[in-house]
Legacy VTK file of the C-alpha trace (Angstrom):
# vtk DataFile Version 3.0
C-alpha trace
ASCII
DATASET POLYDATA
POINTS 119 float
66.587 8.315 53.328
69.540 7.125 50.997
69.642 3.485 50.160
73.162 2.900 51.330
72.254 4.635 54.732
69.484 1.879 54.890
71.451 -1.271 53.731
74.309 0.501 56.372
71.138 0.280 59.823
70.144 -2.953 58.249
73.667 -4.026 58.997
73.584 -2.827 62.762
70.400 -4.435 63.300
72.235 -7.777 61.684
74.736 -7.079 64.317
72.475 -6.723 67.099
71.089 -10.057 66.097
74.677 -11.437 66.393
75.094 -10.167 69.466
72.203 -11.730 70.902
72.859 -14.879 70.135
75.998 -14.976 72.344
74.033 -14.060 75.364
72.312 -16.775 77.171
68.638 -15.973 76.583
66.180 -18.072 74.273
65.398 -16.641 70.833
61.567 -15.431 72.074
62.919 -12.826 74.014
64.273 -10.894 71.260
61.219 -11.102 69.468
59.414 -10.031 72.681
61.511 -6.850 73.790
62.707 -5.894 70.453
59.431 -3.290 69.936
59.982 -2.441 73.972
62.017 0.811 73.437
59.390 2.328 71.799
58.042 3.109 75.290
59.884 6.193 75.168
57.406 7.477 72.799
54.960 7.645 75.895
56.957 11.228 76.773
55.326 12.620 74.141
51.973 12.513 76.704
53.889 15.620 78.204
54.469 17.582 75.047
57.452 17.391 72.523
59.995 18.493 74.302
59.572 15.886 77.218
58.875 13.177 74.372
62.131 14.314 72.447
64.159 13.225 75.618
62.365 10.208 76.088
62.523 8.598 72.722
66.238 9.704 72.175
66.687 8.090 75.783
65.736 4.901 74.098
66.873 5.654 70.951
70.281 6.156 71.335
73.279 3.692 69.924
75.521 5.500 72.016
73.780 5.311 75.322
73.315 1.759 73.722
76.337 0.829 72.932
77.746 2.056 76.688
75.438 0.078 78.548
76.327 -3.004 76.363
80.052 -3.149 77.129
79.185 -2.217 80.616
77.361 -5.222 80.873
80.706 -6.914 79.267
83.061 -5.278 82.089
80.596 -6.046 84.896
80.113 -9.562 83.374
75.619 -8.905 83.946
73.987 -10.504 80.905
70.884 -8.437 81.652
72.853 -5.340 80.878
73.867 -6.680 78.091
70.620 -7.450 76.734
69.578 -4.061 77.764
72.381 -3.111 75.265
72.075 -4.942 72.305
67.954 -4.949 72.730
68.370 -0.960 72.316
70.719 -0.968 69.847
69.103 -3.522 67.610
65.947 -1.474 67.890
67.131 1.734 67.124
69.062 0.467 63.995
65.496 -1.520 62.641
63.779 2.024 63.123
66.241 3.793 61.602
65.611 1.271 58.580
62.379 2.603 58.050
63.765 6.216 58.737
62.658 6.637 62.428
65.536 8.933 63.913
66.732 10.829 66.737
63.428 13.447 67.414
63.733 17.225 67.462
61.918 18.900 69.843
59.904 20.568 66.972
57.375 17.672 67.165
57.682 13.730 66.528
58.017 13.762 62.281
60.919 15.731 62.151
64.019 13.609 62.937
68.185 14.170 62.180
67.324 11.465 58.890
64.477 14.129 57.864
60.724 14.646 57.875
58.642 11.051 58.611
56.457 11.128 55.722
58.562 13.042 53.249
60.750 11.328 50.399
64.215 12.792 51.291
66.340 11.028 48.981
LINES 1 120
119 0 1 2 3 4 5 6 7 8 9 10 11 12 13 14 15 16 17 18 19 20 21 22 23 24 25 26 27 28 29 30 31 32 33 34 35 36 37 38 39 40 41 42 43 44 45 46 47 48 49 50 51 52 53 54 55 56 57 58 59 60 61 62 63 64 65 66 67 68 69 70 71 72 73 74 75 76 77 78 79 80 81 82 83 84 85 86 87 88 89 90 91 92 93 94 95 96 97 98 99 100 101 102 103 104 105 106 107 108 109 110 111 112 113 114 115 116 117 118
């Protein structure tokens, strides 16, 4: 994955940091839930189409982003957690090069092949 595309997620997840500070939960909880989207992976128990939908589920900045500025309209702090816990997560895989999945099988992602130097 390009450099700039990295330095560009890196960013995001900078972001996400921001925008947990300004909710009203203590600094261990980020630490805590930040690896808990990964729990989508646990579709991939049913084969890789059902554990395509689940990680993009949780690994979507969209769906993400949505449920964040729900949580600002509805004024519910959880949701807003929810939010910016999903979105910070996705952008600090997305660092590494961990994208959206294809239902090909778990390595092959819209940033490329895990495991392969693309760029």
């Amino acid at each position: 994955m390009k450099t700039i595309l990295k330095i560009e997620e890196l960013a995001m997840f900078g972001l996400g940091i921001y925008l947990f500070s300004l909710l009203p939960y203590e600094w261990w909880w980020f630490l805590v839930l930040l690896l808990a989207p990964d729990i989508g992976m646990l579709g991939y128990l049913f084969g890789n189409k059902t554990g395509a939908f689940g990680y993009n589920i949780f690994h979507h900045k969209g769906i993400a982003i949505a449920i964040y500025l729900g949580g600002m309209y509805l004024s519910i702090p959880i949701m807003q957690l929810v939010g910016v816990m999903l979105f910070a997560h996705a952008a600090f895989d997305r660092v590494f090069g961990y994208g959206l999945k294809y239902e090909k099988g778990f390595k092959f992602t819209h940033l490329g092949e895990i495991g392969k130097d693309n760029g």
